[in-house]
C-alpha positions as CSV (number, residue, x, y, z in Angstrom):
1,X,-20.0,-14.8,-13.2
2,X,-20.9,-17.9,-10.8
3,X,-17.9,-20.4,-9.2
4,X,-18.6,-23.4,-7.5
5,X,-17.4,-24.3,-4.3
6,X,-13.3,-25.2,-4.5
7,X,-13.3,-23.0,-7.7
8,X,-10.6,-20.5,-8.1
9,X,-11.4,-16.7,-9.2
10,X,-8.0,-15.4,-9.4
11,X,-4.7,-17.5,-8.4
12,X,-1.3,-15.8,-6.9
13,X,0.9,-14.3,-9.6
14,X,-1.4,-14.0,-12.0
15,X,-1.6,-10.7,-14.3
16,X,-4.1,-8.1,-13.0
17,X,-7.3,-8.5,-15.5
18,X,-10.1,-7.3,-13.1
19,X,-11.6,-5.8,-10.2
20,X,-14.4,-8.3,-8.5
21,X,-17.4,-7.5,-6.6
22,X,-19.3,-10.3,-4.4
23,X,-22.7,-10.0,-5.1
24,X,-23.8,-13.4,-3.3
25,X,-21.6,-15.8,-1.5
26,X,-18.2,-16.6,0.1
27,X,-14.8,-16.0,-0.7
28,X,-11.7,-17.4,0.9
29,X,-8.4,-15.5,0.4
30,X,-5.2,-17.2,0.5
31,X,-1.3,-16.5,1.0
32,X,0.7,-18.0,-1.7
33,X,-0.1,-20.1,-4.3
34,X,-3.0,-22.1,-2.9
35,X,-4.9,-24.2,-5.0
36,X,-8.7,-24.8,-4.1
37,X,-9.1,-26.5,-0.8
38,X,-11.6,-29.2,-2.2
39,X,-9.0,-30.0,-4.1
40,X,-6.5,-30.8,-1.0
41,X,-4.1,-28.8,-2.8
42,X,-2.4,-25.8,-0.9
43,X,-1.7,-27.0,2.5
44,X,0.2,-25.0,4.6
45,X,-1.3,-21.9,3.1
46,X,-3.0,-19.3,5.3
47,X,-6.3,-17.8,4.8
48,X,-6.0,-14.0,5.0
49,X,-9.8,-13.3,5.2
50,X,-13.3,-14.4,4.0
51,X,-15.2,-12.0,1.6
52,X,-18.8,-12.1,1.2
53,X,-21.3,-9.8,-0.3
54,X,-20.6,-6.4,-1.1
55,X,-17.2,-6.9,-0.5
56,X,-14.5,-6.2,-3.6
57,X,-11.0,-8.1,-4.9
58,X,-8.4,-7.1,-7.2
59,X,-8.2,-3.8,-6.9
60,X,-4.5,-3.8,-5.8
61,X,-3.0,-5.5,-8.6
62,X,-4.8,-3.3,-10.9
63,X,-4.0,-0.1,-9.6
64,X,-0.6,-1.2,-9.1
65,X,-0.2,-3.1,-12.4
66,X,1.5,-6.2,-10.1
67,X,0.7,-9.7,-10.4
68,X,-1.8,-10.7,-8.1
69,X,-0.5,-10.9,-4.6
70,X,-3.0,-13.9,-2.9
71,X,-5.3,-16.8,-4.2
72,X,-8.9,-16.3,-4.1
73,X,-11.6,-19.4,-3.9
74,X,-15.1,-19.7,-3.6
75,X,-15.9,-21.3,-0.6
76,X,-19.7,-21.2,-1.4
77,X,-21.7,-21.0,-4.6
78,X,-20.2,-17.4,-5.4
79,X,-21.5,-14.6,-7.9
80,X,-19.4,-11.9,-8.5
81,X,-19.2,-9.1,-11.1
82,X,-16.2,-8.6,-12.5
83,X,-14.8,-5.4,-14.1
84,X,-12.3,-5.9,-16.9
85,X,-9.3,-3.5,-16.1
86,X,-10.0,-1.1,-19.0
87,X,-13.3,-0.8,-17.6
88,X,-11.9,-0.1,-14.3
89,X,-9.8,2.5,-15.4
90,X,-12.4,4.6,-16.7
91,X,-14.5,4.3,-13.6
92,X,-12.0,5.6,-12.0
93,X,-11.1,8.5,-14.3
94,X,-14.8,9.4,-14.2
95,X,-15.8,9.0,-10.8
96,X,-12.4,11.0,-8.7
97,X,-15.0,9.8,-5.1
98,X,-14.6,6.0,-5.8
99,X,-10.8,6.3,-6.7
100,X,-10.1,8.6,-3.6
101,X,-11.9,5.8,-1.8
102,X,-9.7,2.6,-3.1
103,X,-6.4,5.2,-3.4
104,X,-7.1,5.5,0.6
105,X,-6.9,1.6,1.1
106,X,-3.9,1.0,-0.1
């Protein structure tokens, strides 16, 4: 999947529908309900981190089943893969290592 700069991936509150990997790019994640900064929506809401490549999101809200808990926006051209949450589920039901791994982080 490609975003453009300013475009939102996943937005606070949604419902969890995948787990994201960076495969080239920048990410911006954001407290609250931040819109996309090129929009000048959103001010007033921190940036938690910057994500790049390698570097996975939504892993939280699907493990917990929660809405998501932050805003993420490309801040650069971005690619990401995306797992869909069934898909995630089975990765984890096959592979015990990786979910060890992301049970670890929370």
């Amino acid at each position: 999947m490609h975003f453009a700069p300013g475009q939102e991936i996943v937005r606070h509150g949604d419902p969890p529908d995948g787990f994201y990997v960076i495969k080239y790019g920048r990410a911006a994640v954001l407290a609250g309900s931040a819109a996309a900064p090129a929009k000048g929506d959103g001010e007033g809401d921190q940036r938690l981190t910057t994500l790049g490549p390698g570097e996975v999101f939504g892993e939280m809200a699907l493990l917990t089943d929660a809405p998501r808990a932050a805003t993420v926006v490309a801040e650069t051209d971005l690619t990401v893969w995306r797992l869909s949450k069934p898909r995630f589920e089975t990765l984890l039901d096959h592979e015990r290592g990786i979910a060890r791994s992301i049970e670890r982080s929370l």
